[in-house]
C-alpha positions as CSV (number, residue, x, y, z in Angstrom):
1,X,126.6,88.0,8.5
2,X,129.2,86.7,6.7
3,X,128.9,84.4,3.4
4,X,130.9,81.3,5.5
5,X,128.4,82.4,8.6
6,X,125.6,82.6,6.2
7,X,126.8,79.1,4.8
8,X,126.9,77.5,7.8
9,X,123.6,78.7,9.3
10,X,121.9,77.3,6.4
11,X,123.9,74.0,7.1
12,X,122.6,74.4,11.1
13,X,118.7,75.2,10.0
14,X,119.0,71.8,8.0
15,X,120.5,69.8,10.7
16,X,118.0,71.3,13.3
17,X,115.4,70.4,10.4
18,X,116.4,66.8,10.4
19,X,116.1,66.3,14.1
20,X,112.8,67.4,13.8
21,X,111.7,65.3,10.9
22,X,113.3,62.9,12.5
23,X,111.9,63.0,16.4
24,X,109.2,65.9,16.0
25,X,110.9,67.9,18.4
26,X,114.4,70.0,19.0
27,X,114.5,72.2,16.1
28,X,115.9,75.3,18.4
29,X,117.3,72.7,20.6
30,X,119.8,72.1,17.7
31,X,119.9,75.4,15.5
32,X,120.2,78.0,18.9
33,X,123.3,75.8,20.5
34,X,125.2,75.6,17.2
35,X,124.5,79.1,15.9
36,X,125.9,80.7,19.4
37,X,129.1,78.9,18.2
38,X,130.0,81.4,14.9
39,X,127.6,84.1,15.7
40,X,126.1,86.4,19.5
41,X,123.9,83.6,21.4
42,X,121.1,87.1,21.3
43,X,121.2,86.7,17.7
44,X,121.1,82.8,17.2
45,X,118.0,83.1,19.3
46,X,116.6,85.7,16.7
47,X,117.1,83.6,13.6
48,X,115.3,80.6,14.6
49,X,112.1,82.9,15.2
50,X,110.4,82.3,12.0
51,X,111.1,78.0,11.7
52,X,109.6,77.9,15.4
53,X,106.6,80.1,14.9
54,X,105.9,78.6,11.5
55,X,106.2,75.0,12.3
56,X,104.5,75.2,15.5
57,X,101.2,77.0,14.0
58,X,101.0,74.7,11.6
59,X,101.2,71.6,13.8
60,X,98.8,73.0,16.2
61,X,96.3,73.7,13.4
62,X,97.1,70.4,11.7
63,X,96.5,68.9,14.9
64,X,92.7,69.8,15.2
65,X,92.7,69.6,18.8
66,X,92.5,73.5,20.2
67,X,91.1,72.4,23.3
68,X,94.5,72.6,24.7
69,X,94.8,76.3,25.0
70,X,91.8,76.5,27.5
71,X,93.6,73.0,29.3
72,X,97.3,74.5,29.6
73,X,96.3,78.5,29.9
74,X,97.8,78.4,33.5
75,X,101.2,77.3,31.9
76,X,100.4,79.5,28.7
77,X,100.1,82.6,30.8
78,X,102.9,81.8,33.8
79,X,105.6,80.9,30.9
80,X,104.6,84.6,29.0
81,X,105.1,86.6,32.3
82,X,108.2,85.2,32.9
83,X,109.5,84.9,29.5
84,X,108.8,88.6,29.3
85,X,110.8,89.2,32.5
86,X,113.2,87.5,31.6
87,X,114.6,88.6,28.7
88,X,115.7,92.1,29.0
89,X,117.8,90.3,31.3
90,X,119.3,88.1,28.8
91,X,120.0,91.1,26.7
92,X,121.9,92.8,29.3
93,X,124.7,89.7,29.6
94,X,127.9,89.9,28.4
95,X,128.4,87.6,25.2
96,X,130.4,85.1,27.1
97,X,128.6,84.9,30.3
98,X,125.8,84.3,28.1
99,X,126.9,81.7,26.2
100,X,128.0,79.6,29.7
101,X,124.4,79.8,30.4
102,X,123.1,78.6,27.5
103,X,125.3,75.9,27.9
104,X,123.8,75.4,31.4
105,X,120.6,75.6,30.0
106,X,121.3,72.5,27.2
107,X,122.7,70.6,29.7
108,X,119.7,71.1,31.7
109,X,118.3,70.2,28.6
110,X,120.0,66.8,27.9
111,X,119.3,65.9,31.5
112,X,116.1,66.0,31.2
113,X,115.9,64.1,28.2
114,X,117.4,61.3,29.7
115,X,116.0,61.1,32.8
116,X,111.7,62.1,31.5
117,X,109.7,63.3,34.7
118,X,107.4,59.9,36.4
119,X,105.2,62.4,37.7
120,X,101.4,61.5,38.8
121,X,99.3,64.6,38.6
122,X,96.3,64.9,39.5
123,X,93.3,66.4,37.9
124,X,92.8,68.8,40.8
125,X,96.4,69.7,40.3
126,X,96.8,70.2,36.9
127,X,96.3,73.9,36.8
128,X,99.0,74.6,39.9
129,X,101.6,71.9,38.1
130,X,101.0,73.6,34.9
131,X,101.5,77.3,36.2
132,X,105.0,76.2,38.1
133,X,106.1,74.2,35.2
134,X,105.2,77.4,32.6
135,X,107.3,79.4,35.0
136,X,110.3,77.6,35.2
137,X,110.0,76.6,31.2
138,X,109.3,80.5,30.8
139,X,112.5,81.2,32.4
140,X,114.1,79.0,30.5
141,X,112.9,80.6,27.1
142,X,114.0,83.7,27.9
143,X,117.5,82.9,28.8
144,X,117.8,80.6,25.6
145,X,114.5,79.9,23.4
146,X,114.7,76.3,24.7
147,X,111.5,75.6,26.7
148,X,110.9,72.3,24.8
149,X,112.8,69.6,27.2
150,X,111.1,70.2,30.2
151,X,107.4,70.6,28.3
152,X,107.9,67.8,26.7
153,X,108.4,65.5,30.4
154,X,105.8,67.9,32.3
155,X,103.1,66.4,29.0
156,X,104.2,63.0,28.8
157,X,103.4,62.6,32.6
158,X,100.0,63.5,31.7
159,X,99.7,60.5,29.3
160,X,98.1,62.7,26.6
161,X,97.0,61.0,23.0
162,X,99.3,61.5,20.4
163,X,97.0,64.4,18.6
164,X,96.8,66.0,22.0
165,X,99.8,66.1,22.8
166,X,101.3,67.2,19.8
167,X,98.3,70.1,19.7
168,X,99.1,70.9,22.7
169,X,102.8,71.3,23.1
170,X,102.1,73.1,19.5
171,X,100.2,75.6,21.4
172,X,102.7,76.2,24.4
173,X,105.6,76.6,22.1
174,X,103.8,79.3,20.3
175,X,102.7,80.7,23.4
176,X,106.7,80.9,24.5
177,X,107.7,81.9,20.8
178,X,105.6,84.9,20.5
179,X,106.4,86.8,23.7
180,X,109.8,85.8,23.1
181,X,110.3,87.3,19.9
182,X,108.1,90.1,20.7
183,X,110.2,91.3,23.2
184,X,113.4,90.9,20.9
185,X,112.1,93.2,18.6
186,X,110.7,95.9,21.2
187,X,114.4,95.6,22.7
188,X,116.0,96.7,18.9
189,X,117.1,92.9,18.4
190,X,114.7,92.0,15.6
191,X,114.8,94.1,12.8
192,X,113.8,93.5,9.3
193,X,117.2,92.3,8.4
194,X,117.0,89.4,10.8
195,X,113.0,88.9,10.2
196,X,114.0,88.4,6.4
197,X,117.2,85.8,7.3
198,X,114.9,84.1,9.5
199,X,112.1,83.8,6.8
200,X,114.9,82.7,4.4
201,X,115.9,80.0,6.9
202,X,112.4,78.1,6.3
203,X,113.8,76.7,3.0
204,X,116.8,74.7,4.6
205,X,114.2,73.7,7.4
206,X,111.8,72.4,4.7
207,X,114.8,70.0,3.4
208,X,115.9,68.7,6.5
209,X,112.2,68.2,7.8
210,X,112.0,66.0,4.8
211,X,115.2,64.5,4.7
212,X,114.1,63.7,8.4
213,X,111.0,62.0,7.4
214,X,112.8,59.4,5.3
215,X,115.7,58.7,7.7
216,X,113.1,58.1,10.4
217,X,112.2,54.6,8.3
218,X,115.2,53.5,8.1
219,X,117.4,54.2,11.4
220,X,116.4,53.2,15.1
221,X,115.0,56.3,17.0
222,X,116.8,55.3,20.0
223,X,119.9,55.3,18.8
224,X,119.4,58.6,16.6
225,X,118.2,60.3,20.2
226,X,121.2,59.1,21.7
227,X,123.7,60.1,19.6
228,X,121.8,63.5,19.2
229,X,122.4,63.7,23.0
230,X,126.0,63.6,23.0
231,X,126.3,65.8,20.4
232,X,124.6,68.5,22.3
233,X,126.1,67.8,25.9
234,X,129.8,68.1,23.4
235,X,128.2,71.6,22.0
236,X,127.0,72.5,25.6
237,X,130.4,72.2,27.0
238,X,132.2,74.0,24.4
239,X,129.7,77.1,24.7
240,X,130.4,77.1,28.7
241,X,134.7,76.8,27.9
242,X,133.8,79.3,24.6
């Protein structure tokens, strides 16, 4: 990389960490999209790998509430299979076809945002929802890293607690995360240089998680969500025209 690509990454890692601070969520939602726009979509996805592993581990340990992994294993273990399948896949697209679809994929992404599942599950059902839903969100993460949007609805239909939820969707991420990255590094894609950029990317993370924190007291989180959903659908479209 570049020092202007290095520059700007570090710029992008403390945007993404704002968003976070600021919502709890859409850390690769932010940094992976804006990334694929100076730099390979393959490698964007490779240099969010430690902020997402280290952010979600300590949430879901901060959290206290492990019971989740037992609750979700059907999603846990649907959304590693095909995450698994579906990378080598990803790496075997051309540069620009796979930046259209991680421009579909955002735009999936924003959608779903907007419009939040009203589902009614059952307890009976849990376990089938949550293995279709970790398939689909598996597929998703393997094409782009972004499983988070669809998660998100499938747990707020289930009207978890706050601590739950958050331990939960902790859990799941990591559970996407570590297959995910795993495979990048069996396929050649995560070497020790781009382990080391990625560990350096924590530090501009760390700022914008607490820059986040204070502009959360002082500006409407409605109006922040929206305007951070227009930014990405612009960022989506120019990745599918890029």
């Amino acid at each position: 990389m570049t020092a202007l690509e290095l520059a700007t990454a570090a710029a992008v890692f403390l945007a993404g960490g704002m968003v976070k601070g600021t919502l709890g969520i859409g850390l690769p939602l932010v940094a992976v999209p804006l990334l694929s726009l100076v730099i390979p979509a393959t490698q964007a996805i490779v240099l969010v790998a430690m902020p997402v592993l280290v952010s979600n581990a300590w949430q879901a340990v901060e959290s206290g509430n492990l019971q989740g992994l037992r609750r979700f294993l059907p999603l846990i273990a649907t959304q590693l299979v095909t995450t698994l399948l579906t990378v080598p896949m990803t790496l075997a697209l051309s540069p620009r076809t796979l930046n259209a679809v991680l421009g579909a994929v955002v735009l999936l992404a924003v959608v779903l945002l907007c419009l939040p599942l009203r589902l009614q599950v059952a307890p009976t059902r849990e376990r089938w929802w949550s293995a279709g839903i970790g398939a689909f969100s598996g597929a998703m993460g393997g094409v782009s890293s972004l499983t988070g949007p669809l998660i998100i609805s499938y747990l707020a239909s289930l009207r978890l607690p706050r601590e739950a939820f958050i331990g939960s969707i902790s859990l799941i991420y990591l559970g996407s995360a570590i297959p995910l990255y795993g495979s990048m590094a069996a396929h050649g894609r995560l070497g020790g240089t781009e382990l080391l950029l990625s560990t350096l990317a924590l530090a501009p993370v760390a700022c914008g998680l607490t820059l986040g924190k204070r502009l959360r007291s002082h500006l409407s989180e409605t109006w922040f969500r929206r305007v951070l959903l227009v930014f990405l659908t612009v960022v989506a479209v120019v990745l599918a025209l890029k």
